[in-house]
C-alpha positions as CSV (number, residue, x, y, z in Angstrom):
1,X,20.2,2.4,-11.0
2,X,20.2,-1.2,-9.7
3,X,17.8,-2.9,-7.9
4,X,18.2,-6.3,-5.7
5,X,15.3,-8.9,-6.3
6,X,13.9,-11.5,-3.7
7,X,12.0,-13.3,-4.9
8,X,11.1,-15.5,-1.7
9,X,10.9,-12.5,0.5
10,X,8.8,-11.1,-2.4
11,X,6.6,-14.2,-1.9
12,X,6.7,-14.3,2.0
13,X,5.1,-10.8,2.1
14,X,2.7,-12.0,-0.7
15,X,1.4,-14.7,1.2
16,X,0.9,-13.0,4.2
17,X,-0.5,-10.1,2.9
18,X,-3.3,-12.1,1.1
19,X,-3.7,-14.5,4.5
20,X,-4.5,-11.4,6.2
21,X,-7.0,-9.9,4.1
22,X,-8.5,-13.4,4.0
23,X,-8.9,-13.5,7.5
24,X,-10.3,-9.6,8.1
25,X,-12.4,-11.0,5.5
26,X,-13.5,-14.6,6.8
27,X,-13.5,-13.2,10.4
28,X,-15.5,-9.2,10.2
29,X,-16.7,-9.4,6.4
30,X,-14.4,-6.8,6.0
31,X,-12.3,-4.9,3.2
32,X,-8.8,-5.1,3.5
33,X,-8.4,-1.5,1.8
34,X,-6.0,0.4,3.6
35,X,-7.8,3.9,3.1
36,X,-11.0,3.0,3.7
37,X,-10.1,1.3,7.1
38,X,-7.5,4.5,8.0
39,X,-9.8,7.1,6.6
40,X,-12.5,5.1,9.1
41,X,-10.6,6.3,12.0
42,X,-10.5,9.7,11.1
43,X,-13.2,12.5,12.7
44,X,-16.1,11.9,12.4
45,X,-15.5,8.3,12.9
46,X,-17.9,5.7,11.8
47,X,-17.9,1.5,12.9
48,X,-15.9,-0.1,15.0
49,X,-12.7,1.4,16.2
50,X,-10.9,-1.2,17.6
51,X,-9.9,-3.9,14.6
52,X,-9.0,-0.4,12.4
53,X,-6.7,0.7,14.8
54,X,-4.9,-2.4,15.2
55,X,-4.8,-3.2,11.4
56,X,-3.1,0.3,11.0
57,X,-0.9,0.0,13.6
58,X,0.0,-3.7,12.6
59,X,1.3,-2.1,9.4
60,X,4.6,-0.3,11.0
61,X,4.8,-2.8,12.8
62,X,5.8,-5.4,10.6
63,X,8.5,-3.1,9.3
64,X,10.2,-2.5,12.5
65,X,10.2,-6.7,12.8
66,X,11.4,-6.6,10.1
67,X,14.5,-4.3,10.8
68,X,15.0,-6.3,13.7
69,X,15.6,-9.2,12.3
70,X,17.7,-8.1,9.3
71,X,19.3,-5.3,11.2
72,X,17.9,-2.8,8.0
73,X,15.6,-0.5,6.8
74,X,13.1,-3.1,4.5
75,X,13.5,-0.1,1.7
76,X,16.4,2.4,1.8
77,X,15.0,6.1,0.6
78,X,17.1,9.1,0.2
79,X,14.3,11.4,0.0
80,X,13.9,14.2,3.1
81,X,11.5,13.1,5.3
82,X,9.0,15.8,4.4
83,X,9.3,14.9,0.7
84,X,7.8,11.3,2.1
85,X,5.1,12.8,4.4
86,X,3.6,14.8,1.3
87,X,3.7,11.9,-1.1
88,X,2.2,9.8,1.6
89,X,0.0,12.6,2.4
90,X,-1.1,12.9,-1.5
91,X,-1.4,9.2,-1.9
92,X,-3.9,9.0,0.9
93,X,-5.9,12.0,-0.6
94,X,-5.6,10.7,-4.3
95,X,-6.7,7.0,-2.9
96,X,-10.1,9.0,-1.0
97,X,-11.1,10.5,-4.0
98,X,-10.3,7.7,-6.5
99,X,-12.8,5.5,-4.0
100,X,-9.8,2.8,-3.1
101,X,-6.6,2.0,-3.1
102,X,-4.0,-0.5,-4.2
103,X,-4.8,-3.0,-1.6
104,X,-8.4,-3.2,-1.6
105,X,-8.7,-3.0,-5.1
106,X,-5.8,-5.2,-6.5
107,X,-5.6,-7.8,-3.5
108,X,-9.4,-8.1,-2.4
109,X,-11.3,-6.8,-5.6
110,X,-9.5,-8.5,-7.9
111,X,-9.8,-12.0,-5.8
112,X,-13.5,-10.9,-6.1
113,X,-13.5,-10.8,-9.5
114,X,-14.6,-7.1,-9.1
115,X,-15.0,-5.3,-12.8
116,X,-14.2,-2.0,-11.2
117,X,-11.3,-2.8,-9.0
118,X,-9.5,-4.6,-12.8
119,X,-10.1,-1.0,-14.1
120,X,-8.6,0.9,-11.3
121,X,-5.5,-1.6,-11.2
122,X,-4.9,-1.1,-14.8
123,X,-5.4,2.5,-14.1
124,X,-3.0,2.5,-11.2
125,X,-0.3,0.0,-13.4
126,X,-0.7,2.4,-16.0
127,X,0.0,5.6,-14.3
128,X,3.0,3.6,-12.5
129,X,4.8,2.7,-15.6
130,X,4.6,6.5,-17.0
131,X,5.9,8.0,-14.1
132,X,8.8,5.6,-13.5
133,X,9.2,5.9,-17.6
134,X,9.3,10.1,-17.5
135,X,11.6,9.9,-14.7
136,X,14.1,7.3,-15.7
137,X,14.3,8.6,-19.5
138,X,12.7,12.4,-19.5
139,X,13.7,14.1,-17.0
140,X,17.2,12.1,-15.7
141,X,18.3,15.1,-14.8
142,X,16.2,15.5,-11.6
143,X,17.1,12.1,-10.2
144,X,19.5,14.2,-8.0
């Protein structure tokens, strides 16, 4: 299994993934944890509607900029598309009851210096590396 690194395009999203949380932050005082701001929009909803909606709907829209410009999907799957509806479905579940997620723990809590968002990244890291470790040398049999 080979994988193609970029680093600059790697950077590019970096940069303007932590510009933007800087600015929801700087501008509303706000979070930029992608559950808690989609979970906000959700029955029964609670704050402000507006910057939640178009933070959420910013985010797939990126990607189809993106495959304008490079004429490609940003990330190629294989998987079925309801194998990738359930595992976004689970993540969004698994982020509500573990009280974050990725983005608002490891780009705004850790740039807070937050005790509890360095425990749930090394937690997330953790879990990451297992999985990708039992599927790659436990079960290679199931990579299909």
């Amino acid at each position: 299994m080979s994988t193609v690194f970029t680093p600059w395009s790697a950077l590019g999203g970096g940069v303007l993934i932590g510009l933007a949380s800087l600015l929801l932050l700087a501008a509303l005082g706000r979070i930029a944890g992608i559950s808690g701001i989609a979970a906000a929009l959700l029955p029964p909803r609670r704050g402000d509607i507006a910057w939640r909606l178009a933070f959420v709907l910013g985010l797939p829209s990126g990607a189809a900029l993106w495959m304008l410009g490079e004429g490609g999907a940003p990330l190629a799957s294989h998987a079925p598309p309801w194998q990738l509806a359930l595992a976004g479905l689970l993540v969004g579940v698994g982020t509500r009851i573990g009280s974050g997620c990725t983005s608002g723990h490891g780009v705004c809590g850790l740039g807070r210096f937050s005790l509890r968002s360095l425990a749930a990244v090394l937690t997330f890291m953790l879990t990451a590396m297992l999985c990708v470790y039992t599927w790659r040398h436990l079960l290679p049999g199931w990579q299909g």
